[in-house]
C-alpha positions in Angstrom: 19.0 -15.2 21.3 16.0 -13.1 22.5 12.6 -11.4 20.3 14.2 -8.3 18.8 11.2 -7.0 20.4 11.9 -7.4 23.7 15.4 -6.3 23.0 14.1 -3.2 21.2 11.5 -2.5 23.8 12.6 -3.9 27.3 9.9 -2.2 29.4 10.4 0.0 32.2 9.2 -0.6 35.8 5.1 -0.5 36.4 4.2 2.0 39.4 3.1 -0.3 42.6 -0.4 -0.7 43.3 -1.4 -1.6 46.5 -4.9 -3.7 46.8 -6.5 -4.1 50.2 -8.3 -6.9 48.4 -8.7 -8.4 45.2 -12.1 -9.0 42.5 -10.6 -10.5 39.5 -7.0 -12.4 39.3 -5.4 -12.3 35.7 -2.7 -15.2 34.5 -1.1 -13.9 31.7 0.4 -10.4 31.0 0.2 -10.0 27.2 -2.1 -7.8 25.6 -4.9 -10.5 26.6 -4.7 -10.1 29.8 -3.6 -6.7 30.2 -6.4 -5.7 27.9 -9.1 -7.4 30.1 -7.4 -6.0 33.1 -7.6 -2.3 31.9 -11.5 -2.7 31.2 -12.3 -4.1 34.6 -10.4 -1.9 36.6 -12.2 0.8 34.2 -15.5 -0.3 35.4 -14.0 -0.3 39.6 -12.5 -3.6 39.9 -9.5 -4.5 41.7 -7.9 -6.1 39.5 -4.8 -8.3 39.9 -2.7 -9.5 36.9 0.3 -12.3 37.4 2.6 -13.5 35.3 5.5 -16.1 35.2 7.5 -13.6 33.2 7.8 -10.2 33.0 5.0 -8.2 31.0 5.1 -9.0 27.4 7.8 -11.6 27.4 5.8 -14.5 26.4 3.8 -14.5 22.9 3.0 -10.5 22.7 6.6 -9.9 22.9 7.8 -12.8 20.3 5.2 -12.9 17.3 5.4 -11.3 13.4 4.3 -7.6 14.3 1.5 -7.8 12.2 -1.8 -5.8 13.5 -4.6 -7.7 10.7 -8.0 -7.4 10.8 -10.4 -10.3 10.5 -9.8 -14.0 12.1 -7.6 -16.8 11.5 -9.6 -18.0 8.5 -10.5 -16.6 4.9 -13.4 -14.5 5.4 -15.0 -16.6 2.7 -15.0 -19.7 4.8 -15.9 -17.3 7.9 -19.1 -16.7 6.3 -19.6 -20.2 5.4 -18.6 -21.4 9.4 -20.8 -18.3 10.6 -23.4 -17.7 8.6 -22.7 -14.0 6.3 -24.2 -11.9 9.1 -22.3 -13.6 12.1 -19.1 -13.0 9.6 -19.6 -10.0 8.7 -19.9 -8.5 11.9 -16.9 -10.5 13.3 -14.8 -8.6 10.8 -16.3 -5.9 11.3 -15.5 -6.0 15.3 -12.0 -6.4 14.2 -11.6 -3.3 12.1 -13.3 -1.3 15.5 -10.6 -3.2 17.6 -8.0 -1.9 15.4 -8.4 1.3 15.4 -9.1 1.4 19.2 -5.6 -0.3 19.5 -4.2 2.3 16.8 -5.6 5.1 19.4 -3.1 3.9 22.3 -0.2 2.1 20.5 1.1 6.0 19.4 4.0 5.3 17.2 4.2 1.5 18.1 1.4 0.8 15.3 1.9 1.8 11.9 -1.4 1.7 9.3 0.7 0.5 5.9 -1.7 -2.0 4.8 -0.6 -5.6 5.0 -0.6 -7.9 1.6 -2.1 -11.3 1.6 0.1 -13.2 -1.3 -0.4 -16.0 -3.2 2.5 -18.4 -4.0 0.8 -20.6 -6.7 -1.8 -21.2 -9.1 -4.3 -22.7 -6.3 -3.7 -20.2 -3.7 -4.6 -17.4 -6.7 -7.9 -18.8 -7.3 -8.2 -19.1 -2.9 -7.5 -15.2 -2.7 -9.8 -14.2 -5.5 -12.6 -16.0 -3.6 -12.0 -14.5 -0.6 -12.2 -10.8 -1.9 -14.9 -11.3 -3.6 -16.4 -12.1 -0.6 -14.9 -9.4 0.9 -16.5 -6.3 -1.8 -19.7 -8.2 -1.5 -19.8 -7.8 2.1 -18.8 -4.6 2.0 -15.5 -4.8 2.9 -12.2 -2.9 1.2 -9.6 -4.8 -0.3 -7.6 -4.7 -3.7 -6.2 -7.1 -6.0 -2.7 -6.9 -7.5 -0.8 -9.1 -9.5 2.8 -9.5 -10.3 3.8 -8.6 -6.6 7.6 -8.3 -5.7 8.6 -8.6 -9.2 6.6 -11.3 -10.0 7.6 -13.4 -7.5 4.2 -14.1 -6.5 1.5 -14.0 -9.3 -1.2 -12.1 -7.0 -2.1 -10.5 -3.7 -4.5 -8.7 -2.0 -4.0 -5.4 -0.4 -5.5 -4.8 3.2 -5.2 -0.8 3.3 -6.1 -0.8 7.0 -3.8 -3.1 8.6 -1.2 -2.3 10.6 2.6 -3.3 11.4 2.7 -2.7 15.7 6.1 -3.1 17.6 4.1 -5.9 19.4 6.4 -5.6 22.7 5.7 -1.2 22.7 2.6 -1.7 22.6 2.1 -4.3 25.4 4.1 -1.9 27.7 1.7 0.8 27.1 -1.1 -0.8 27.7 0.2 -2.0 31.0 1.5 1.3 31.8 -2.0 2.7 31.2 -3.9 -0.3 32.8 -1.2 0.6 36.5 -2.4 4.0 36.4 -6.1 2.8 35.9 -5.0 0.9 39.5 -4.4 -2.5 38.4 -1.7 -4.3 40.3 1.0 -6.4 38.3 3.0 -9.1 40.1 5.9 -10.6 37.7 8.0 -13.5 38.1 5.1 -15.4 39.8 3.5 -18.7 38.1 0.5 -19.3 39.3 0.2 -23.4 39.6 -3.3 -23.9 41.0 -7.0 -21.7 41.4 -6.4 -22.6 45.0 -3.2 -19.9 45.5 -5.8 -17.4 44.2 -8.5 -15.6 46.7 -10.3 -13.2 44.3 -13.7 -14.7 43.1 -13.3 -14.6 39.5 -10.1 -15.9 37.8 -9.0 -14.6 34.1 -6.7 -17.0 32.1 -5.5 -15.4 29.6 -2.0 -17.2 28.6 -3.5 -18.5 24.8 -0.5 -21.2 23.9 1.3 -21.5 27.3 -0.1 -24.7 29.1 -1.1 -22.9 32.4 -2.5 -26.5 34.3 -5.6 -24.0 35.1 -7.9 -24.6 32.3 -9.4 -28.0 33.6 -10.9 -30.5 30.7 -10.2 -27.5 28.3 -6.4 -28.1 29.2 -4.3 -29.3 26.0 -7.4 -28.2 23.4 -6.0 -25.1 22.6 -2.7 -26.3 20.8 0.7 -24.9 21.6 2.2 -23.9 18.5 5.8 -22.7 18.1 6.4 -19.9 15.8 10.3 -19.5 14.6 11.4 -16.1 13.9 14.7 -14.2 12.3 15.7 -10.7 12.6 18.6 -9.7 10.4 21.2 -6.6 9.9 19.8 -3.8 9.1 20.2 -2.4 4.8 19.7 0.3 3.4 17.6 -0.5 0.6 13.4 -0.1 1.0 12.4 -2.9 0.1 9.1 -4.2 2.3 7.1 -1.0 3.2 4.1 -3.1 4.8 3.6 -6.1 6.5 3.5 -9.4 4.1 2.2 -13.5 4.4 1.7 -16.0 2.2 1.5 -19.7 1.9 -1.6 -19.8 4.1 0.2 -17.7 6.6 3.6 -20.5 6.7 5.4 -17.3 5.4 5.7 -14.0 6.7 8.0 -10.9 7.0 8.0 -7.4 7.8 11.3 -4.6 7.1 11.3 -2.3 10.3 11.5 1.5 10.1 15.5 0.6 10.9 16.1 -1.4 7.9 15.8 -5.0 9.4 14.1 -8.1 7.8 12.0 -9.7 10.3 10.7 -12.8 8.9 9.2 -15.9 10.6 7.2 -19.3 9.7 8.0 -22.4 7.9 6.3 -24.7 10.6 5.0 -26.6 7.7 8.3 -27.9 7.2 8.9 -29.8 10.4 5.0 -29.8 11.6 5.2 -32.9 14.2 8.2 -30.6 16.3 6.5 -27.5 15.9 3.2 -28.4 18.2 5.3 -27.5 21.3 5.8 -25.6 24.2 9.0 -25.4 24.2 10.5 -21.7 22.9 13.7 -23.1 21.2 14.6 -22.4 18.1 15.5 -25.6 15.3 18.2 -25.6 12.4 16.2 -26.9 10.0 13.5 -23.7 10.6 15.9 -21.4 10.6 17.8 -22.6 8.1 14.8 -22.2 5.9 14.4 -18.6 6.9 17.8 -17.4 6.2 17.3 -18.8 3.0 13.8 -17.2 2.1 15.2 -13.9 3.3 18.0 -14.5 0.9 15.8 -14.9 -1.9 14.0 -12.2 -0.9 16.7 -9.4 -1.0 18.6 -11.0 -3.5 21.4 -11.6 -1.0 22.1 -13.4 2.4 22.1 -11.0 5.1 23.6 -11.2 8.8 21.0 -13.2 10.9 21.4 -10.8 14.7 18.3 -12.5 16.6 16.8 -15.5 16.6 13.8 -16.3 18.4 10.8 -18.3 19.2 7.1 -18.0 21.1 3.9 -19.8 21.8 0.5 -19.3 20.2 -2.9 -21.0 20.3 -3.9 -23.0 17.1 -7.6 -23.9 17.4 -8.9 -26.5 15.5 -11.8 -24.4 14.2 -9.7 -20.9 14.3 -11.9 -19.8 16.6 -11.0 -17.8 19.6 -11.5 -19.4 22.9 -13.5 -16.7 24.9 -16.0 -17.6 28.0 -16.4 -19.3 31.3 -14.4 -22.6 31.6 -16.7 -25.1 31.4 -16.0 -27.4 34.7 -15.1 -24.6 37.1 -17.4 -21.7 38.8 -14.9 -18.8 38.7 -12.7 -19.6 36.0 -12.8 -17.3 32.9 -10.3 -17.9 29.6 -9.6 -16.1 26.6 -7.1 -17.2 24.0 -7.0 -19.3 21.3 -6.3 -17.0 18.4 -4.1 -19.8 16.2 -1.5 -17.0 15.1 -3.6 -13.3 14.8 -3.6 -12.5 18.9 -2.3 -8.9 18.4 -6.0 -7.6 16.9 -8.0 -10.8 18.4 -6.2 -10.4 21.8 -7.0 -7.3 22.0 -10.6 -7.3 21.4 -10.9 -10.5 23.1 -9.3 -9.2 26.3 -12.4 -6.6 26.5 -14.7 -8.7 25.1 -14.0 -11.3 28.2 -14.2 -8.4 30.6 -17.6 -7.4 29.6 -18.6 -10.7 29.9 -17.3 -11.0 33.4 -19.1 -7.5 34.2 -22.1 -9.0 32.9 -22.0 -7.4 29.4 -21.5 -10.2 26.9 -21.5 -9.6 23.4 -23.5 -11.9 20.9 -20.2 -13.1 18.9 -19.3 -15.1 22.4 -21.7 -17.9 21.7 -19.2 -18.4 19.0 -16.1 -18.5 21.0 -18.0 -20.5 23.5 -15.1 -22.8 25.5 -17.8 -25.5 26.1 -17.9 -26.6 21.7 -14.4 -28.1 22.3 -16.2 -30.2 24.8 -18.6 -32.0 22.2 -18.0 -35.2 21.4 -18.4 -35.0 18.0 -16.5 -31.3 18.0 -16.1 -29.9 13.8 -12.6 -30.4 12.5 -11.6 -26.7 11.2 -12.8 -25.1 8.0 
């Protein structure tokens, strides 16, 4: 079966754009790519983005549909990776990047808050850090307990986050990035810089192994994410986006009534660092059950799915020049939260090829994976 995304939101043809010649090349046409590719041809670039797919068919078409401020890790251990200023201002980048993205998505993003839940006793106490953190810093947040009847003993509330309709809002950044004169080429995999004339070179494909990325090839970790969609009901039950277990569990009920849930890689971790898009039985299996749980019920499973992200071992994104090559640009690497981070980082790696970057880079720098004595995550 295929993303209920993609199904939900197909796309409909880009305009043609003719180049008589070509600045930057772009691999990748999720909202990475196509983000970076609006910016530059913004600022007068021709601008040229390819993809093996069609736009939006790999991980921006296939992921949770959750739109979350902040990075991959608790902003408590941000600050203590960071330093509380670098933090701080990380999040604070994501909040602006949100809201930008809330601008164009229209009625694909929708702000309900998202809830951060604890399962256990240890996760409470993990939680309670991290607001703290949070309200000391500045930053909004609210603590509830007894959350889905008691089913988990706490949570916090993120008012500002988002659920998106991840596919709708790729297709409307791409529409907006063809009229800004950026050419899109689908269906064409790009297997070596050579095939590409344009002096700089954007990849921007996060999970997918693209064979482009030189000695940084491999470090940023395909991950598989497994997701369900079910039947449509009639009860209300989910009105914002919710994750839990360290992010293993998550699920969102669309404005139609579906569960959409996904996760559960930490039950079969070994297969789940992979490239490969298929779906397994004992995943799934899983999911039907949470769901189950969840509603009280087993419902109909109609799509089943899977896509790619980036895990980085420090859950940092992957945003710079590639090391061992002199026109070769990457972004990527958000280890699950690419709908906010891809965003931003799409920009942010267009400045920097206009000569613009932003201080936060040195920490996204490609080149740390490179050390030999590189820190194991957080």
């Amino acid at each position: 079966m295929s993303s209920w995304w993609l199904l939900d939101d197909p796309g409909t043809p880009l305009p043609s754009v003719e180049l008589d010649r070509v600045d930057v090349e772009v691999v990748g046409a999720g909202i990475t790519g196509i983000s970076a590719s609006l910016t530059l041809a913004q600022a007068g670039l021709r601008v040229r983005v390819r993809d093996a797919r069609r736009v939006g068919e790999g991980a921006s078409g296939r992921n949770g549909g959750f739109a979350l401020r902040g990075g991959a890790m608790p902003y408590d251990h941000a600050r203590e990776w960071l330093g509380a200023e670098r933090a701080a201002g990380y999040w604070r980048l994501t909040e602006e990047y949100l809201d930008r993205l809330a601008a164009l998505a229209g009625d694909a993003l929708r702000r309900t808050g998202s809830l951060r839940l604890a399962a256990d006793a240890e996760e409470v106490e993990e939680i309670r850090v991290e607001l703290a953190a949070l309200h000391e810093d500045g930053f909004d947040g609210e603590w509830q307990t007894d959350v889905l009847g008691g089913r988990f003993p706490a949570a916090i509330l993120h008012p500002q986050d988002a659920a998106i309709q991840p596919a709708r809002v790729v297709h409307r950044l791409a529409g907006r990035a063809a009229g800004a004169g950026v050419a899109f080429v689908e269906g064409s995999r790009v297997e070596s810089l050579a095939e590409l004339q344009a002096e700089q070179v954007l990849v921007a494909t996060d999970g997918y192994p693209s064979g482009l990325l030189g000695s940084l090839e491999g470090l940023i970790v395909p991950t598989r994410g497994q997701m369900i969609a079910t039947e449509p009901i009639a009860e209300r039950l989910f009105d914002r986006p919710h994750y839990g277990r360290h992010g293993f569990d998550y699920w969102q009920q669309t404005p139609d009534g579906r569960i959409l849930a996904g996760g559960f890689r930490d039950f079969s971790l070994d297969s789940e660092f992979t490239a490969d898009e298929k779906t397994t039985p004992t995943i799934q299996r899983a999911l039907e059950s949470f769901v189950a749980e969840l509603v009280g019920r087993p419902l109909a499973v109609t799509h089943r799915w899977a896509g790619i992200f980036g895990l980085v071992l420090d859950f940092l994104p992957v945003v710079g020049r590639v090391p061992d090559g002199d026109r070769a640009w990457v972004a990527g690497g958000y280890s699950g939260h690419g709908n906010v981070l891809g965003f931003m980082c799409g920009d942010l790696v267009a400045r920097a090829m206009l000569g613009a970057s932003h201080p936060l880079l040195t920490s996204f720098d490609p080149a740390r994976l490179l050390l030999p004595n590189s820190p194991e995550a957080p």
